[in-house]
TIVEX-866091 format. One record per residue: z, x, y of N, C-alpha, C in turn. Coordinates in Angstrom, 1 decimal, padded with zeros to 4 digits. Each point is the difference from the previous one (the first is absolute). Layout:
REM TIVEX-866091
+--------+--------+--------+--------+--------+--------+--------+--------+--------+
!    npz !    npx !    npy !   capz !   capx !   capy !    cpz !    cpx !    cpy !
+--------+--------+--------+--------+--------+--------+--------+--------+--------+
!      Z !      X !      Y !      Z !      X !      Y !      Z !      X !      Y !
...
+--------+--------+--------+--------+--------+--------+--------+--------+--------+
REM end
This chain:
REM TIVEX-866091
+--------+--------+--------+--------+--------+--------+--------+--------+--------+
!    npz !    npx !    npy !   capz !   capx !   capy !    cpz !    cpx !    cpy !
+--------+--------+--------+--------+--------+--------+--------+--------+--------+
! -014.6 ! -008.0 ! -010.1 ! -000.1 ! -001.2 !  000.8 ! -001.3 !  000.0 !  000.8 !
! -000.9 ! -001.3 !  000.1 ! -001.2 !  000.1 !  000.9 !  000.0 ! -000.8 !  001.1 !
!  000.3 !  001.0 !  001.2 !  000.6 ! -000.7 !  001.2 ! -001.7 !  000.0 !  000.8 !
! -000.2 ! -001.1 !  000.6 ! -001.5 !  000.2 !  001.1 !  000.1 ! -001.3 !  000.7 !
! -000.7 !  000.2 !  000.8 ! -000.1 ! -001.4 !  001.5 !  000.3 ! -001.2 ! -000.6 !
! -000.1 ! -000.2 ! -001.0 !  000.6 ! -001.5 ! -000.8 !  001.2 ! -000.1 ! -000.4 !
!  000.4 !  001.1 ! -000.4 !  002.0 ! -000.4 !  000.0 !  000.3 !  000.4 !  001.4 !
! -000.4 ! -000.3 !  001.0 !  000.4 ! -000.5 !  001.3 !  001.4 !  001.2 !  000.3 !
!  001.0 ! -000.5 ! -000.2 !  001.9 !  000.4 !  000.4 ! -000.2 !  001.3 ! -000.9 !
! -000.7 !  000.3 ! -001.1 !  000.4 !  000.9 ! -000.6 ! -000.7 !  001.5 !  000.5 !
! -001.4 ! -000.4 !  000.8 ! -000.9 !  000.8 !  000.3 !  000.8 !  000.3 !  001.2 !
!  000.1 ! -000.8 !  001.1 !  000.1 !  000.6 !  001.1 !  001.4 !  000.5 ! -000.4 !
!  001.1 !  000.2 ! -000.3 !  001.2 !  000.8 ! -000.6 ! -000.5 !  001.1 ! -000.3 !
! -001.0 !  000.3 ! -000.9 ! -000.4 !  001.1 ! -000.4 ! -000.3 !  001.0 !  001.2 !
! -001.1 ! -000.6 !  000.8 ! -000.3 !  000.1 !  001.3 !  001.0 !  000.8 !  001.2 !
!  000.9 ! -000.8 ! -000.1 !  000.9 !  000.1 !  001.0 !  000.3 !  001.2 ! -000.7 !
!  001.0 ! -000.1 ! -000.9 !  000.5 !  001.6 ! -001.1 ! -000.7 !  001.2 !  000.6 !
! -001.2 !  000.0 ! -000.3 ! -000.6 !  001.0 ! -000.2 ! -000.2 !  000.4 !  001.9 !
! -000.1 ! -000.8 !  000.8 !  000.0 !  000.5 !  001.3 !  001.0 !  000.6 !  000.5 !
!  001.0 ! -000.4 ! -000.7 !  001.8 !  000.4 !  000.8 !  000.5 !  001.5 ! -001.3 !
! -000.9 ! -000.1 ! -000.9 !  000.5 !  001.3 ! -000.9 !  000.0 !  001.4 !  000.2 !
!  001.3 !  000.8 ! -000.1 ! -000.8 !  001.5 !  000.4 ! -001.2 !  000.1 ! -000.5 !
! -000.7 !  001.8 !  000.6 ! -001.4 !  000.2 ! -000.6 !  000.5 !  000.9 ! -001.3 !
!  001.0 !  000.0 ! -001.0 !  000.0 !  000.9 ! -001.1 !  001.0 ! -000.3 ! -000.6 !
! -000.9 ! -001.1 ! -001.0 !  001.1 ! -000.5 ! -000.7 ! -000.7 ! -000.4 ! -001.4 !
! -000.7 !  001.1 ! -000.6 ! -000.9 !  000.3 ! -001.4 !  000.4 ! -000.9 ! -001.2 !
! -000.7 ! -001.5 ! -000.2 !  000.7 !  000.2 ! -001.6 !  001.2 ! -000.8 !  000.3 !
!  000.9 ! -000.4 !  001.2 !  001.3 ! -000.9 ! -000.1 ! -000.1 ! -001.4 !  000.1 !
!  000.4 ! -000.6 ! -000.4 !  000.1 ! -001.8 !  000.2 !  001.3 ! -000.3 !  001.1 !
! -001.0 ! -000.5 !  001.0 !  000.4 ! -000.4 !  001.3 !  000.6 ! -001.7 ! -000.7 !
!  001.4 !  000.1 !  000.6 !  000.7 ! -001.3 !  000.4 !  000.9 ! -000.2 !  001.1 !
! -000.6 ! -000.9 !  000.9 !  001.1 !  000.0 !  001.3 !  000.4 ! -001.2 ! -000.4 !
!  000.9 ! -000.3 !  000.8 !  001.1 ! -000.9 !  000.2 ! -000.5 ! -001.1 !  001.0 !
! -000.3 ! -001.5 ! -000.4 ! -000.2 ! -000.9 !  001.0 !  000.5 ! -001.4 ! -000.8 !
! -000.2 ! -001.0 !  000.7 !  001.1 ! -000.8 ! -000.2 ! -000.7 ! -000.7 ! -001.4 !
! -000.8 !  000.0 ! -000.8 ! -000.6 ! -000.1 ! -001.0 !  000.5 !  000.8 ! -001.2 !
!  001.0 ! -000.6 ! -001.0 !  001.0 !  001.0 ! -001.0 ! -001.3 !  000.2 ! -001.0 !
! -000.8 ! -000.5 ! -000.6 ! -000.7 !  000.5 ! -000.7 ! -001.3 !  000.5 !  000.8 !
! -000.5 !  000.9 !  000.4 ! -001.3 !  000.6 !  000.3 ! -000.8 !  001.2 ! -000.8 !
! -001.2 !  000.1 !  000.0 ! -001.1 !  000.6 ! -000.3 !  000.6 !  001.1 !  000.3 !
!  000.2 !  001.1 ! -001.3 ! -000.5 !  001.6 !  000.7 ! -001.3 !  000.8 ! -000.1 !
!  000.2 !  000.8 !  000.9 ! -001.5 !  000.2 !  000.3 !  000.0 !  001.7 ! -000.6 !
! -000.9 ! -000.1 ! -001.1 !  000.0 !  001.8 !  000.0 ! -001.2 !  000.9 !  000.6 !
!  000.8 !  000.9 !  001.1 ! -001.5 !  000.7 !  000.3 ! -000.1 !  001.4 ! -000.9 !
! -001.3 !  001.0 !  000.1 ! -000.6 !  000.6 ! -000.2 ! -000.9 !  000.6 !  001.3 !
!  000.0 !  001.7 ! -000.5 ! -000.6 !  000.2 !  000.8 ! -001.7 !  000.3 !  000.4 !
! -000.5 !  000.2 !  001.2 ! -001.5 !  000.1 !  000.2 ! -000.5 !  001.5 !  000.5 !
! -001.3 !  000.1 !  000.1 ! -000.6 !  001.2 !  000.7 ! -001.0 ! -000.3 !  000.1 !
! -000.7 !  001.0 !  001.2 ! -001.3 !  000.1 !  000.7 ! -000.2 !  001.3 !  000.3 !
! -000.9 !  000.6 ! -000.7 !  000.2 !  001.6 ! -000.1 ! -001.9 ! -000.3 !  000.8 !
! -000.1 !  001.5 !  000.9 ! -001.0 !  000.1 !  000.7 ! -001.0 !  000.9 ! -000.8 !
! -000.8 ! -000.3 ! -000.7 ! -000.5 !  000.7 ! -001.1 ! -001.4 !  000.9 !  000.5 !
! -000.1 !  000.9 !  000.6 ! -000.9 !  000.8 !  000.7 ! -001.0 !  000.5 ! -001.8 !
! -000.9 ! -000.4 ! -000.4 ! -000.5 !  000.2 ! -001.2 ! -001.1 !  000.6 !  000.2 !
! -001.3 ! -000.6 ! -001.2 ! -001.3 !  000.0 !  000.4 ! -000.1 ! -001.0 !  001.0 !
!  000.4 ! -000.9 !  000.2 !  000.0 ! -001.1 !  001.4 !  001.0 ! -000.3 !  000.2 !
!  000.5 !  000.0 !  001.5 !  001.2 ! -000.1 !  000.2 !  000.3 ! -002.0 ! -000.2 !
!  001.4 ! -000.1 ! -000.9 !  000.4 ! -001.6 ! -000.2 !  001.7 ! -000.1 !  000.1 !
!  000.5 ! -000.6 ! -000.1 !  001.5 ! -000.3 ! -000.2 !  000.0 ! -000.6 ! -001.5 !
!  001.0 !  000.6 ! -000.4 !  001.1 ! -000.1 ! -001.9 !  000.8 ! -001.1 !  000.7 !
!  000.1 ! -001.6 ! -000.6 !  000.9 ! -000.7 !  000.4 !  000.5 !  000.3 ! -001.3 !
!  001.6 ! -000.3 ! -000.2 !  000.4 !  000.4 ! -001.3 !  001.0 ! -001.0 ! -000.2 !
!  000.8 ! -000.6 ! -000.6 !  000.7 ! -001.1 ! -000.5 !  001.3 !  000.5 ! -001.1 !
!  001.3 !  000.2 !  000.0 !  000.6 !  000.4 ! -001.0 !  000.2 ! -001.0 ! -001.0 !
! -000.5 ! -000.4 ! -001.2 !  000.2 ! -001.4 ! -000.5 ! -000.5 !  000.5 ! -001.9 !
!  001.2 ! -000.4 ! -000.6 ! -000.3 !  000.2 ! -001.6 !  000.0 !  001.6 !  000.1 !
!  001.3 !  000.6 !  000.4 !  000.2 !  001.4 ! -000.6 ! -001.1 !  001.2 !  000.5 !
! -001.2 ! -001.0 !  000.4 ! -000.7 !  001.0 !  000.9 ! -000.8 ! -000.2 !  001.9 !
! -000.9 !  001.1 !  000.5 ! -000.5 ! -000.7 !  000.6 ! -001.3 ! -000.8 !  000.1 !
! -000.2 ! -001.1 !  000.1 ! -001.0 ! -000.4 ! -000.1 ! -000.7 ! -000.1 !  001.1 !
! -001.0 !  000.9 !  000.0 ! -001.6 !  000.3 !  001.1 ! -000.6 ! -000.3 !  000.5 !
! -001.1 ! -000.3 !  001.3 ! -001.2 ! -000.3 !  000.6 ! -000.4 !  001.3 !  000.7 !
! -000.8 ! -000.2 !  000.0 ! -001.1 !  000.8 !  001.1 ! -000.4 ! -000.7 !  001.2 !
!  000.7 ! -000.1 !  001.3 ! -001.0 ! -000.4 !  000.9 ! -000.8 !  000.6 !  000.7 !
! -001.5 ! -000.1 !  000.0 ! -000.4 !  001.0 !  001.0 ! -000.1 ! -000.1 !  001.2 !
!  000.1 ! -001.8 !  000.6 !  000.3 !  000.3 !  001.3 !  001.7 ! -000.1 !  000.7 !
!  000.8 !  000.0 ! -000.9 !  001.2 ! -000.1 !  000.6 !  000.4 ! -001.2 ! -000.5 !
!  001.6 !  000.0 !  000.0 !  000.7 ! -001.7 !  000.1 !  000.3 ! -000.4 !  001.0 !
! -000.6 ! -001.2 !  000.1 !  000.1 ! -000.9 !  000.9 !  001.0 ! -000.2 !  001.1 !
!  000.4 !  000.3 !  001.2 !  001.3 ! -000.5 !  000.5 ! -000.2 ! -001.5 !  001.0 !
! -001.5 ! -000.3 !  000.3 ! -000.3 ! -001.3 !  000.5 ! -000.1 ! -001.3 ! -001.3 !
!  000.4 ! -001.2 !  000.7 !  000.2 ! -001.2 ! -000.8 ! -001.9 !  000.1 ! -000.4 !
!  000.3 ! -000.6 ! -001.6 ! -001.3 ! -000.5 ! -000.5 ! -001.4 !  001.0 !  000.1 !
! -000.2 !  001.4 !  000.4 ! -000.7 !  000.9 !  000.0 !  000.3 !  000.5 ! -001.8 !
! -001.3 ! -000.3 ! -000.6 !  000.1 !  000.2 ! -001.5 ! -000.5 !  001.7 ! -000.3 !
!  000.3 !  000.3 ! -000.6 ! -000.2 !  001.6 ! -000.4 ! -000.3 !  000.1 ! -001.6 !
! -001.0 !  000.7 ! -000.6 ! -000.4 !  000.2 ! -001.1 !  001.4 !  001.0 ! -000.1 !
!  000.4 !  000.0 ! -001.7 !  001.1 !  000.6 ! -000.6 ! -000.6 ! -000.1 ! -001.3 !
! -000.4 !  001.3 ! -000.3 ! -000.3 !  000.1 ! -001.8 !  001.1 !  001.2 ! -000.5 !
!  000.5 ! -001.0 ! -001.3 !  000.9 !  000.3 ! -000.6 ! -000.2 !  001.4 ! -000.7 !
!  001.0 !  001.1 ! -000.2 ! -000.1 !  001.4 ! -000.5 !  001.1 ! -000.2 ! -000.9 !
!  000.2 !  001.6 ! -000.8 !  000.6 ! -000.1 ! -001.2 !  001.6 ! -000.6 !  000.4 !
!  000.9 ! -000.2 ! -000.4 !  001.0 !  000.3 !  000.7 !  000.8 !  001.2 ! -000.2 !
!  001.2 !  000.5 !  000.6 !  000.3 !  001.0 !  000.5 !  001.5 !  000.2 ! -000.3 !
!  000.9 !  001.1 ! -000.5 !  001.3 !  000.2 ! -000.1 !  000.9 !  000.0 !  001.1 !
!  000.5 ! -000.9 ! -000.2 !  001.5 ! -000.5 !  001.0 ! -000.1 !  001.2 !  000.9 !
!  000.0 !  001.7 ! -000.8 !  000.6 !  001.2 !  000.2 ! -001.1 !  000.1 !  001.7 !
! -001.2 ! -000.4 ! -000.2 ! -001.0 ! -000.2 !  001.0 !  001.0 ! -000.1 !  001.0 !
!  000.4 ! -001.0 !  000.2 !  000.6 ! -000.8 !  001.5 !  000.0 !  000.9 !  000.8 !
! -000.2 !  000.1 !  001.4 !  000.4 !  001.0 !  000.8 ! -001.1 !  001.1 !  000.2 !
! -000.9 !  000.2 ! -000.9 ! -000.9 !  001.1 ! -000.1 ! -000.8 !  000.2 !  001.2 !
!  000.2 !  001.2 !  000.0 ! -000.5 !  000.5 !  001.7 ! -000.8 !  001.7 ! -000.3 !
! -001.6 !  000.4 !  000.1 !  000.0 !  000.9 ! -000.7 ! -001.9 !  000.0 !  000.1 !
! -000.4 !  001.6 ! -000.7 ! -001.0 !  000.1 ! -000.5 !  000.1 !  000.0 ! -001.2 !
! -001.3 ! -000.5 ! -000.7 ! -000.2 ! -000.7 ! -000.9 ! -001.4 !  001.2 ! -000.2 !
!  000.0 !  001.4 ! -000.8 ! -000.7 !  000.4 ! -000.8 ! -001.6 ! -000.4 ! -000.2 !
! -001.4 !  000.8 !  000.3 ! -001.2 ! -000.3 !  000.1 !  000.1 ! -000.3 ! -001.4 !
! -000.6 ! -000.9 ! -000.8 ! -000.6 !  000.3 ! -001.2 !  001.3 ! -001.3 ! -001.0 !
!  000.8 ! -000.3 !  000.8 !  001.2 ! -000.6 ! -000.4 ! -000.4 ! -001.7 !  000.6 !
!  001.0 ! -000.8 ! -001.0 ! -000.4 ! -001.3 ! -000.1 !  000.4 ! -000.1 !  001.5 !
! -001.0 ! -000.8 !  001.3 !  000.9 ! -000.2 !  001.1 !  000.3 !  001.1 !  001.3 !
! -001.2 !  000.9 ! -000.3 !  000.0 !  000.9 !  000.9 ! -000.1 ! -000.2 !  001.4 !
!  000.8 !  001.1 !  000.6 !  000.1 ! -000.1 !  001.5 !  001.8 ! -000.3 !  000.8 !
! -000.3 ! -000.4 !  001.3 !  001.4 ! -000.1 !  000.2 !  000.3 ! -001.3 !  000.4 !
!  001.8 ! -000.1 ! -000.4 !  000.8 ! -001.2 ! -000.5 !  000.8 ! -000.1 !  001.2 !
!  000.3 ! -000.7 !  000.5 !  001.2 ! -000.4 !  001.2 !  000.4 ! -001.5 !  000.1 !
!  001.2 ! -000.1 ! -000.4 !  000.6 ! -001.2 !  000.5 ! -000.2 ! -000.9 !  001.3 !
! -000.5 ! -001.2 !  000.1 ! -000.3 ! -000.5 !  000.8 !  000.7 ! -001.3 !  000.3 !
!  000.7 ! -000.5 ! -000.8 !  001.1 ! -001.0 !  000.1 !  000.7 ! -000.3 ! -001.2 !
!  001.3 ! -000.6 ! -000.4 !  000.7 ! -000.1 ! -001.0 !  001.4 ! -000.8 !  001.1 !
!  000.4 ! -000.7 ! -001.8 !  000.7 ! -000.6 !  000.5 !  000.4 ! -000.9 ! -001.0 !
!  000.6 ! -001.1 !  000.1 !  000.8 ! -001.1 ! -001.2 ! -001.1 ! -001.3 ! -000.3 !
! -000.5 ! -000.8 ! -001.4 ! -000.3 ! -001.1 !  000.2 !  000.4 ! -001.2 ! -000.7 !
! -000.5 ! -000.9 !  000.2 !  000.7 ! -001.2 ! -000.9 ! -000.9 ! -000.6 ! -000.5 !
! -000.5 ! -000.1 ! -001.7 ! -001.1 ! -000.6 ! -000.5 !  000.6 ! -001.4 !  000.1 !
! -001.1 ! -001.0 !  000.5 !  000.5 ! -001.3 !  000.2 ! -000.9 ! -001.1 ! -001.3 !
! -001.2 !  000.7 !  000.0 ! -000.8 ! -000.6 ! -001.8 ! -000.8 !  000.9 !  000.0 !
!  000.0 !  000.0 ! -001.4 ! -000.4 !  001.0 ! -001.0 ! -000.8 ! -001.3 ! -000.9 !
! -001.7 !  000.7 ! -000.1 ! -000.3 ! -000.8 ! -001.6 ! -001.1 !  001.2 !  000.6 !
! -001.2 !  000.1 ! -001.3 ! -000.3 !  001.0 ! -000.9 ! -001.2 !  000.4 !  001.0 !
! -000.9 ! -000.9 !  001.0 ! -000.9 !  000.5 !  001.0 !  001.0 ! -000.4 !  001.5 !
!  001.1 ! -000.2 !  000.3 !  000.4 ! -000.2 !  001.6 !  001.6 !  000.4 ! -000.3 !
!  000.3 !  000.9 !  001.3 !  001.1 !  000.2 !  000.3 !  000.7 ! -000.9 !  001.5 !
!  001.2 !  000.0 ! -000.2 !  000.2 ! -000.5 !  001.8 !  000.7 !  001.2 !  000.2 !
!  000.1 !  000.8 !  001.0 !  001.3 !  000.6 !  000.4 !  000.5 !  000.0 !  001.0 !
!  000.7 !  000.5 !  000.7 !  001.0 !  000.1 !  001.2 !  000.5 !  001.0 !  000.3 !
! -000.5 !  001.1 !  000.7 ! -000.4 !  001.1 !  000.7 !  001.5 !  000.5 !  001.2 !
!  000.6 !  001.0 ! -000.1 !  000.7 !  000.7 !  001.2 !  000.2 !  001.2 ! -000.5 !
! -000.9 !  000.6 !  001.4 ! -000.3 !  001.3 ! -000.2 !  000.2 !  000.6 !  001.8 !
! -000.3 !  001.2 !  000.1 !  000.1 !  000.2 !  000.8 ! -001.2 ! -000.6 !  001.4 !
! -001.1 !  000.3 ! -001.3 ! -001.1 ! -000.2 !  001.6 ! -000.6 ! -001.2 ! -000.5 !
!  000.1 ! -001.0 ! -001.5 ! -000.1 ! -000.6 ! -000.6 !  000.7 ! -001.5 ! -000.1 !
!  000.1 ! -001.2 !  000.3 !  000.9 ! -000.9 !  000.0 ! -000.4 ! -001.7 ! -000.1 !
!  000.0 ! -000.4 ! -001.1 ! -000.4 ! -001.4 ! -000.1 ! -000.4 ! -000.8 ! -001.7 !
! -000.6 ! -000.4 !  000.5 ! -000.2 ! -001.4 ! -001.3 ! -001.7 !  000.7 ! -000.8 !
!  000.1 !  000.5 ! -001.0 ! -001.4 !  000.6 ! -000.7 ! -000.7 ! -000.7 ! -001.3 !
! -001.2 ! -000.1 !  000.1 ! -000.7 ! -000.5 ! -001.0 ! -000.8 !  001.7 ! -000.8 !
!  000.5 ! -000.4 ! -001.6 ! -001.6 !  000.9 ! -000.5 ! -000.4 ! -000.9 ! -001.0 !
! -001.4 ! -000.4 !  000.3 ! -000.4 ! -000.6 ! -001.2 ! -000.8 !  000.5 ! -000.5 !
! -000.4 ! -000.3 ! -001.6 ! -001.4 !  000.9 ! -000.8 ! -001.0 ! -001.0 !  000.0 !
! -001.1 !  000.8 !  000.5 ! -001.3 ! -000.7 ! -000.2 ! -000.9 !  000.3 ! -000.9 !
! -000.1 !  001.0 ! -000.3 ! -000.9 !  000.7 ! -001.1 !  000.5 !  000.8 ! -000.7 !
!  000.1 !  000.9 ! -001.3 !  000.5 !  001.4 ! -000.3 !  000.8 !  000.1 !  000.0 !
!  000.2 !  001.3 !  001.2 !  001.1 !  000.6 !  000.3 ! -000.4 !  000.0 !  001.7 !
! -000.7 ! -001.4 !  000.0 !  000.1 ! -000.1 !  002.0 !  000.8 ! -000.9 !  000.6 !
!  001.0 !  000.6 !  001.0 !  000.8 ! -001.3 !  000.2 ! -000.2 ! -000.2 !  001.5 !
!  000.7 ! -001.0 !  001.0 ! -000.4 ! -000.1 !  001.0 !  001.7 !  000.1 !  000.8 !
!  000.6 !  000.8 !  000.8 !  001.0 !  000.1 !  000.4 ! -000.2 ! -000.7 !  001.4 !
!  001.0 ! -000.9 !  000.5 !  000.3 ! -000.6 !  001.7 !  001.1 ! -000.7 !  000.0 !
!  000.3 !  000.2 !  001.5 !  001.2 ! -000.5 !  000.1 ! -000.1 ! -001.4 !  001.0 !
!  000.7 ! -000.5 ! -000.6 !  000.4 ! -001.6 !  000.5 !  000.8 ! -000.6 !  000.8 !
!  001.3 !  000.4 !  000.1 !  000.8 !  000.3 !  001.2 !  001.1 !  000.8 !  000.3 !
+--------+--------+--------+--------+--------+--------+--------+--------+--------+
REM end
């Protein structure tokens, strides 16, 4: 289903959902109960922001979506102010098994240096087409309404909206 600011009742429901949901809930399709017998379920998936201390220090935003994770590189961080845009180039993606990874990372190895979790948490893809994402963010230090769109390549531009 492609829920965004133009199906009006169906976006902000999503919205609401996602504000009132525990923080660990990987992978389930959220349905509550309101006076509406047919409603939208919403399925989340989870996210990460790993602190990637490398050859330059950047943040791994990571996305659990199609069986794996799907990657950015930011190098100056994700955004937590409205409409501050952040370069985000796209890297390989990465095995679900990743999630969580906290660690040194081997000189001479793809991604060297050290790894630390820096936020994670649940999201809700709200549209999907092949250069823009919407999502919907709750995380710990993380929380709101997110754009990534592609502009070039593998350059995307990550900010958040509200």
């Amino acid at each position: 289903m492609r829920l965004g600011p133009s199906t009006g009742l169906s976006y902000t429901l999503t919205r609401m959902k996602l504000k009132n949901m525990p923080k660990a809930l990987p992978g389930k399709t959220l349905k509550q109960k309101t006076q509406a017998e047919s409603e939208p379920e919403v399925q989340t998936s989870r996210f990460m922001v790993q602190e990637h201390h490398a050859r330059r220090l950047h943040w791994d935003f990571r996305l659990e979506m199609d069986g794996v994770l799907k990657s950015w590189a930011v190098p100056k961080g994700v955004p937590t102010e409205l409409r501050v845009k952040r370069l985000a180039v796209q890297v390989d993606d990465h095995p679900l098994s990743y999630f969580d990874f906290e660690g040194n990372i081997p000189e001479g190895q793809y991604g060297a240096g050290t790894v630390k979790v820096w936020d994670k948490g649940l999201y809700v893809l709200t549209l999907r087409e092949p250069r823009k994402l919407h999502i919907l963010l709750k995380g710990r230090k993380l929380e709101g309404d997110y754009r990534l769109i592609n502009f070039k390549d593998r350059n995307w531009l990550l900010y958040r909206v509200a």
